[in-house]
LODOSE-576057 format. One record per residue (C-alpha): x, y, z; residue in one letter. Coordinates in pm, whole numbers, plus 32768, in hexadecimal, padded with zeros to 4 digits. Example, Ala and Ser with C-alpha at 12.3 -4.5 7.8 and 13.67 -1.06 7.14 Angstrom:
84CE7E3E830Ca85577F9682CAs
END
This chain:
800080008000x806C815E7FBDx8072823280CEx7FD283818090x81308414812Ex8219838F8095x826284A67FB2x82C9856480DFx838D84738155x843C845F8048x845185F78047x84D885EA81D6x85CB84EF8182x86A185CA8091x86BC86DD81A7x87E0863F82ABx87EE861A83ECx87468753847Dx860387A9841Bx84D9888C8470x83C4884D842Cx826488F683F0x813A886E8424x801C89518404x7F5F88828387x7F68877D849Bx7FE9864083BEx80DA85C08487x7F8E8581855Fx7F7E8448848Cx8049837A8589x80BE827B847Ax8161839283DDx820C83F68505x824D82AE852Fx832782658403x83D483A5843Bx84398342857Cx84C9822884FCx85F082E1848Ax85E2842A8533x85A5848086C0x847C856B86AAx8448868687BFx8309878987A6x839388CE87D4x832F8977890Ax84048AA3894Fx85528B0A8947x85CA8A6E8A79x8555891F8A48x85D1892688ECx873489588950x872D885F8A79x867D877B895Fx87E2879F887Ex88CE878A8983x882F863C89F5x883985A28870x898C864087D2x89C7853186F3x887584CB869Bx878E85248528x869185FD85BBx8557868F856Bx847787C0862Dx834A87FE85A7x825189188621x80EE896A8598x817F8AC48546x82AC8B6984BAx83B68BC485B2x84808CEC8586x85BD8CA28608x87218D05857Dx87BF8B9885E2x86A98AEF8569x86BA8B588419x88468B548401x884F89E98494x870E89438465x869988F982CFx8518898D82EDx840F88C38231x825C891E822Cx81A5880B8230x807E8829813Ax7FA08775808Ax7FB4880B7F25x80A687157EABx7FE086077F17x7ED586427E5Cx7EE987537D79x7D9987387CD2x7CD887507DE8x7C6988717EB9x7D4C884F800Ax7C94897080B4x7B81887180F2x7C8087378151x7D2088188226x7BB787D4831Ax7BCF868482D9x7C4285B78404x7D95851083A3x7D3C83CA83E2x7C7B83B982D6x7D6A83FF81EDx7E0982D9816Fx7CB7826480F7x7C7D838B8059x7DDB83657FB7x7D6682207F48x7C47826A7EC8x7CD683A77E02x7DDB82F87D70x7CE481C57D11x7C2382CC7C6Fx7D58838B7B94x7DB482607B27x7C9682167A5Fx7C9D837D79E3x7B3B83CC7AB5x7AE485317B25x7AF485707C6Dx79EE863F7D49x7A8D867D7EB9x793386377F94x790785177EADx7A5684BE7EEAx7A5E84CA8069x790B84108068x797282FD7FB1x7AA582BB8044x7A5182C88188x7900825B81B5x789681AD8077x7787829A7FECx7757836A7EDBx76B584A57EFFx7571842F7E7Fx7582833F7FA1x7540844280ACx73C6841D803Bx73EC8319816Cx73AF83E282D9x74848293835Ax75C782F18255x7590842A82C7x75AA83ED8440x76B38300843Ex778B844583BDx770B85338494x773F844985D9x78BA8413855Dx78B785638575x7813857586D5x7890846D87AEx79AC84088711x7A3C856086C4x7AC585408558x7AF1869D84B5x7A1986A78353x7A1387EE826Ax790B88E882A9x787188AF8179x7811871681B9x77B88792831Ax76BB88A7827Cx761487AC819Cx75FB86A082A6x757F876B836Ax748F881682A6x7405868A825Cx73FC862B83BBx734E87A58416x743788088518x755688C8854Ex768B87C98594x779A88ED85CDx7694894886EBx766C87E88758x77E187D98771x780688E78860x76E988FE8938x76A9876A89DDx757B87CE8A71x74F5880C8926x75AA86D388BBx752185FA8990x739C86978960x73D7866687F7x745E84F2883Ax732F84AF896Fx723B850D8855x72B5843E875Cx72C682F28809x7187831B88C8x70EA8354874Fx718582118708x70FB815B87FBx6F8681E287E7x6FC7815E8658x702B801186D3x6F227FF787DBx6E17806F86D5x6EA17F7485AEx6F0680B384B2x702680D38404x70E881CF84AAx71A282ED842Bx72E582868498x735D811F846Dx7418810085C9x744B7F9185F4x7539801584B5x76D47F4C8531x776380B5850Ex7678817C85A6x7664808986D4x77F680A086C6x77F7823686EAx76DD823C87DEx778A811A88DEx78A482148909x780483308985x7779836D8AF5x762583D78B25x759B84A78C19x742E840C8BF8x7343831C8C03x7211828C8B40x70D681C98B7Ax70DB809E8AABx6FF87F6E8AB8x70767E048ADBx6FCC7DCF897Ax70B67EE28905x71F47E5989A2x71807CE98905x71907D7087C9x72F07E3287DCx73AC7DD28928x749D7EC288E7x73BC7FD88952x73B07F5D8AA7x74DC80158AEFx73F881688AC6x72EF81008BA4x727E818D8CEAx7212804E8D9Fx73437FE38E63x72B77EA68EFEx73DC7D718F1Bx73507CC18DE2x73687DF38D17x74CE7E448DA5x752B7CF48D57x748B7D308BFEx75517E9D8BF6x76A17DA68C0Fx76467CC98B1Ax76297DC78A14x77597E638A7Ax78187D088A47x77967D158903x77FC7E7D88A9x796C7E218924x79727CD58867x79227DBA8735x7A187E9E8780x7B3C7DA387C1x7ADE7CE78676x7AD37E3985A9x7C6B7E8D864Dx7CD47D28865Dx7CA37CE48509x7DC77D838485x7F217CFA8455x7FE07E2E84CEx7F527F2785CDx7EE7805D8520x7F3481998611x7E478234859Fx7D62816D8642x7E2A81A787C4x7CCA826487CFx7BF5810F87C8x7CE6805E8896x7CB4813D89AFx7B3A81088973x7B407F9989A4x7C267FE68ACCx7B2380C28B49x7A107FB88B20x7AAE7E778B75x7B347F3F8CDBx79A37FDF8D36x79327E638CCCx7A117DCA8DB5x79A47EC68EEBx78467EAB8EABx78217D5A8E9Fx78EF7D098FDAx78717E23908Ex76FB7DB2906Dx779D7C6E90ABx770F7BE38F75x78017AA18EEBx78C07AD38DDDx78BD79998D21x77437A1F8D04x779C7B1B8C18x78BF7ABE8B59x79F179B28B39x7B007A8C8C00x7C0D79A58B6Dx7BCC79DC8A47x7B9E7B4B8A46x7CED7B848B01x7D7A7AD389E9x7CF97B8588F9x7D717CCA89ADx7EC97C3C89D8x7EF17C08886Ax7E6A7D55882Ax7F5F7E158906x80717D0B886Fx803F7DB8872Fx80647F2887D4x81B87EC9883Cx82337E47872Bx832C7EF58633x835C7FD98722x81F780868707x81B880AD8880x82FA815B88BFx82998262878Fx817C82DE8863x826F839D8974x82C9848D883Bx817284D187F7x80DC86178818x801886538972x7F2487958950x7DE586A48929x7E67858C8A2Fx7F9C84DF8AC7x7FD383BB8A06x80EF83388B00x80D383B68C6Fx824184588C47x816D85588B83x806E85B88C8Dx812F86C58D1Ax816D87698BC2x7FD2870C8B8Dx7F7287F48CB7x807B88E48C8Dx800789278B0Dx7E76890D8B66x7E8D89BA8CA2x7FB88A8C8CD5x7F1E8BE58D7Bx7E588AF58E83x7EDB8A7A8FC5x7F0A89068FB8x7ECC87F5909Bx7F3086AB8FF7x7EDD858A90C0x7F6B84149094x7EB082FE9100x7FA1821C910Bx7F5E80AF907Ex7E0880EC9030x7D8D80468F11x7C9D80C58DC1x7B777FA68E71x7BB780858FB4x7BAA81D78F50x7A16819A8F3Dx7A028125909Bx7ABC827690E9x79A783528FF1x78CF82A59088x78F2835991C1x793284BB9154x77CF853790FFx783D868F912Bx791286C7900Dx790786848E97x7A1F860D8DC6x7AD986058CB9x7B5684D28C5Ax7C64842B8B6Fx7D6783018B7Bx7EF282DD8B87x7FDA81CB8B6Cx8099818A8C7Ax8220813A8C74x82947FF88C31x82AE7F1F8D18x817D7FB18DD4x822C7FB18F30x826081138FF4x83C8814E8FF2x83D681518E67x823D81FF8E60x81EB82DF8F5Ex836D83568F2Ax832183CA8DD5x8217845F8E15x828F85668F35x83BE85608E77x830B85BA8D09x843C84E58C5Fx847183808C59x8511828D8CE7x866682908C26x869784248C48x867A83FF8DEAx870182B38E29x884E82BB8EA9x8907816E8E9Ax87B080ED8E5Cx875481558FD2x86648232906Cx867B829B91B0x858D834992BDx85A5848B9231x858A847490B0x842F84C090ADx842E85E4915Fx8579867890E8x8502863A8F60x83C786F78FB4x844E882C903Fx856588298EEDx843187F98DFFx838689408E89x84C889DA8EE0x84EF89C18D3Bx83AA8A628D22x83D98BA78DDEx833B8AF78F57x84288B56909Cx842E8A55917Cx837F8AFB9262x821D8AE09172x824E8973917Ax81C58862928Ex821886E79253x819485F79370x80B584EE93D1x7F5784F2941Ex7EFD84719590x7D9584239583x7D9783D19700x7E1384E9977Dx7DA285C7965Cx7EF3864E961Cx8011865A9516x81528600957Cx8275866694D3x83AD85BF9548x83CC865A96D9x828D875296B4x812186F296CEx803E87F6961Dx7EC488099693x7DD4882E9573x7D77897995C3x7EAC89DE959Fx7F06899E9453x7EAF8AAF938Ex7FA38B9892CAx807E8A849220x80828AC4909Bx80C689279071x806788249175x80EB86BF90EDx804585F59201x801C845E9230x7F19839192B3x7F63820D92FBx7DFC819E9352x7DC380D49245x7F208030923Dx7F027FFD93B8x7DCD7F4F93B4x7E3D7E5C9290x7F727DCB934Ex7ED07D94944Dx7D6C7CF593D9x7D657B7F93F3x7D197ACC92AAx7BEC79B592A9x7C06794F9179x7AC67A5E90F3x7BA17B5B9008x7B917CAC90B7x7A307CBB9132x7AC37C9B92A3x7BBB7DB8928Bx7AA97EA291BCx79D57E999306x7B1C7ECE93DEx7B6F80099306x79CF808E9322x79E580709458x7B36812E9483x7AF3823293B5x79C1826A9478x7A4C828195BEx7B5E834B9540x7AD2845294DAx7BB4848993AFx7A9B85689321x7AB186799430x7BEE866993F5x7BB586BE9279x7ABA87B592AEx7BBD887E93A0x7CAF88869298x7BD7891191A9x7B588A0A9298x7C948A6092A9x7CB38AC9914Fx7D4A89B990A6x7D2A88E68F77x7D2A87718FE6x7DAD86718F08x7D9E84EA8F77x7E5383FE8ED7x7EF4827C8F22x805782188F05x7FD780A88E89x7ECB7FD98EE3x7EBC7E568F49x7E1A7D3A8EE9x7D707BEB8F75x7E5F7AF48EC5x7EC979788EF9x801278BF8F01x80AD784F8DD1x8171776A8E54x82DC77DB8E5Fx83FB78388F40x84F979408EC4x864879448F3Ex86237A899035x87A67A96903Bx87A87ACA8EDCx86A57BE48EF2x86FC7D678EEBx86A17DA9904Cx85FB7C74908Fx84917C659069x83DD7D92904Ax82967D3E8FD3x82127BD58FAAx81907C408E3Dx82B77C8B8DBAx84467C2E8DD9x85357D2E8D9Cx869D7CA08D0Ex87DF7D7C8D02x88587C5E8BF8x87987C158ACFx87FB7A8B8AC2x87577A5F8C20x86197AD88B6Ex864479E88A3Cx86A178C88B21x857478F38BDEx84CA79128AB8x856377C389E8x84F476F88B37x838F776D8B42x831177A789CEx81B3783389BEx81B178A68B2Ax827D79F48B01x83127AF88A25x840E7C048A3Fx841A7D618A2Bx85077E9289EFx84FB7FD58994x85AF8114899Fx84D681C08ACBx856C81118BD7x86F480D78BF7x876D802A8A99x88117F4A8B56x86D27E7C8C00x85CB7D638B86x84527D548BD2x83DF7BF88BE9x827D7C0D8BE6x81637AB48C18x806E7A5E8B2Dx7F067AD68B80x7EA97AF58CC6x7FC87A4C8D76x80C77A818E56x822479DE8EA2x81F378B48FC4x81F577668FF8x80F0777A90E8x7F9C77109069x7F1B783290E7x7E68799B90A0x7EFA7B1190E1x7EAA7C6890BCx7FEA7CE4900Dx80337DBA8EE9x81777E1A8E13x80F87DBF8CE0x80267E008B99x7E9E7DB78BF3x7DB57EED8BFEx7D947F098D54x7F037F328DDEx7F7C7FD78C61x7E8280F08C34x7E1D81D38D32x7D2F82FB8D3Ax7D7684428D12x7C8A850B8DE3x7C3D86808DE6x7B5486DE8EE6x7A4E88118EBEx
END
């Protein structure tokens, strides 16, 4: 397959080894593109000055490439660096890129496809047409169909691809609404969206045809990502005929709950079998991952916190398989590791990047970013749960590999990873704190501005190091990087029967209620500042796979029972040659060169013991990606 790039890849590869680039036009959003560039070149996003030339000094000998959504006027810049825009002319030069330019970029390559399918042949091209027909199979005449015309708008919606003004205007001119206002205003999204489905169902309940086809595969894909703020009254007939809508219903009886998982297993079977299908993981799909990530995790909590079984719902086996192969295919050819080079405005991809995330999206705010330490995505909801007082803003991050704290939670206060603060592959009491204070040192904080402790929800205090802070006290810090162990308490300490995590859900309700973490919350925001929760990693109810390591052999023994750590690469393969099927390795250049990740198949973990634990370190969902919170 062509890529629609590769022209400009071809164009950046004539320029040397120090390039700028310009990306006004957002391509190197595409993250395959960035991707293959990376492959040759170390990227950076240019930030200011300062960061630029600590940026150089680090890489002196390496090909390097900034790139910056605008053009920066600066007298080294253009005496050392080879400038290049980034535009879409060349690309396709008979087309009107004014209009492409609003096109989201992952749509691209089929629209490259499709364009060059069509020149070929020596056919006249018509943009809409083009974009239409590349991208969602219809001609123009084809938007006739309310249903076509839905499925575009709802892309559009809920899952936030950019189209040009003028496909918006017509779609929504055919649908009768305004979609630029449904974009911005969600109350008037979710009327619009409340009226539509309960027209649905009065057209099902009444035997009509209705005006919208719903039970439509793509339409049902869009419309199991979003989150609803409302309710419906539907009839059992209703829900006979299309179980799906049962997730919309206001009857929240235990049958119907158990009906409200079952549809949800189906929606994430759909959604694994649409990703997993592919040989090679697309990034350009991270976006779905994180979706089935998302589901499989609010599955997992609702059904053991209703105490529901799961072998009910779906085969778990199976399904962690399936998301074990899946993530397999992220790391592979290095794709995972590409992500901590990706840009960070929208979200963190890696949690190295949370610092820069809040410091780009929320820079004249005070800050209070708060750590939950080894709480897991399944977790998080028991934690929502709880906090009725505040609404949220929510998005996912990978966590560092292996998912244990002192490589994590490190990055994260330290806004680098693990190979730029490691020091003989150590870290020692003080890294965390000490990397802090340098990162907003760098960006104009005195240390004064900036509190780093940990959250005593006993004695409702921070300490930091020798001083103990009351709540009430806390005000006037411009950064507060503070960490909360609840959750990772709780886990090491819960006793495991044998019933996944069901046990230790209840222990963390009930801790979380008697802790009063939400005062807590509310006093920092009365205080003026903008709270951000996040997780260092998560864990995960796994069983023994039925091998014993060498812990002599291991780089600082064991750390986590998920995953080995080896300081020489043939300890990994040997361990590896002895128990084919049961593990794989793992390196990449985030962590010190010189170490190997030995990961388990599945849901597994490293014992002889026929036995079950509540570990993490590796690549499942729950102990991988955590949730990026932003509290309102």
């Amino acid at each position: 397959m062509n890529k629609w790039y590769q022209q400009l890849l071809n164009e950046i590869e004539t320029l040397g080894n120090r390039i700028f680039l310009i990306d006004s036009q957002g391509l190197l959003r595409d993250m395959n593109f960035m991707g293959d560039l990376s492959g040759e070149y170390v990227l950076h996003e240019y930030e200011n000055d300062s960061d630029f030339y600590l940026f150089l000094n680090k890489h002196p000998d390496d090909k390097i490439i900034f790139y910056s959504s605008v053009n920066v006027h600066r007298n080294y810049i253009q005496s050392k660096f080879i400038q290049l825009e980034l535009v879409l002319n060349s690309i396709f030069p008979d087309l009107e890129v004014e209009l492409l330019n609003d096109v989201d970029v992952s749509f691209y390559q089929k629209i490259f496809n499709y364009y060059q399918e069509l020149k070929s042949h020596g056919q006249s091209i018509d943009i809409q047409q083009l974009i239409l027909k590349s991208v969602w199979d219809l001609d123009l005449g084809e938007l006739y169909s309310q249903t076509n015309n839905l499925k575009i708008a709802l892309s559009f919606l809920i899952d936030d691809k950019e189209l040009p003004a003028s496909i918006l205007d017509l779609i929504s001119k055919k649908l009768g609404t305004n979609l630029l206002k449904l974009k911005i205003d969600h109350n008037q999204f979710n009327s619009w969206l409340n009226e539509l489905l309960n027209d649905y169902v009065q057209s099902i309940s009444d035997n009509k045809h209705p005006k919208y086809d719903l039970s439509d595969y793509v339409i049902q894909f869009y419309l199991s990502k979003g989150k609803y703020p409302f309710k419906i009254e539907i009839t059992d007939h209703v829900i006979e005929k299309q179980p799906w809508l049962v997730k919309f219903s206001r009857d929240n009886s235990l049958e119907i709950q158990k009906s409200r998982v079952i549809a949800d297993v189906s929606t994430l079977k759909t959604l694994l079998a649409e990703l997993g299908k592919e040989e090679e993981f697309d990034l350009n799909k991270l976006e779905l991952l994180f979706d089935i990530s998302r589901n499989f995790c609010y599955l997992l909590y609702r059904i053991q916190i209703n105490d529901f079984k799961l072998d009910e719902f779906f085969n778990l086996e199976s399904c962690y398989s399936n998301l074990n192969n899946l993530f397999k295919k992220l790391l592979a050819e290095g794709k995972f590791e590409l992500l901590f080079r990706y840009p960070y405005d929208q979200r963190p991809y890696t949690v190295d990047r949370i610092l820069s995330y809040i410091l780009h999206n929320f820079k004249e705010e005070n800050i209070a970013l708060i750590v939950f330490d080894g709480m897991s995505y399944d977790e998080w909801f028991i934690l929502k749960d709880s906090l009725n007082d505040f609404d949220f803003e929510e998005t996912e991050s990978f966590a560092i590999l292996p998912t244990i704290t002192s490589f994590s939670r490190t990055s994260i206060f330290a806004g680098k990873v693990p190979r730029e603060f490691m020091k003989n592959n150590k870290i020692n009491s003080n890294t965390e704190k000490n990397e802090l204070i340098s990162f907003l040192s760098s960006r104009k904080y005195s240390e004064n501005d900036i509190l780093y402790g940990r959250i005593d929800l006993n004695d409702k205090i921070i300490k930091t190091g020798s001083e103990r802070i009351e709540y009430k006290y806390l005000k006037g810090y411009r950064f507060m990087g503070l960490i909360c162990s609840l959750f990772d308490d709780i886990s090491h300490s819960t006793s495991i029967y044998g019933d996944m995590k069901s046990n230790l859900y209840k222990n963390i309700k009930n801790s979380i209620d008697s802790s009063q973490i939400g005062f807590l919350l509310n006093k920092i925001r009365e205080l003026g500042y903008r709270i951000i929760i996040t997780s260092d990693h998560g864990n995960i109810f796994s069983k023994s796979n039925g091998i014993k390591p060498n812990k002599n052999l291991e780089f600082e023994r064991r750390k986590s029972n998920r995953c080995l750590i080896f300081d020489n690469e043939l300890f990994a393969d040997t361990l590896i040659t002895n128990n084919p099927n049961k593990c794989f390795k793992y390196s990449y250049n985030i962590i010190p060169n010189n170490l190997t990740l030995v990961f388990p198949e599945s849901n597994e973990f490293f014992s002889t013991k026929n036995n079950y634990s509540i570990t993490h370190g590796s690549i499942m969902p729950e102990e991988w990606i955590v949730p990026v919170v932003v509290l309102k």
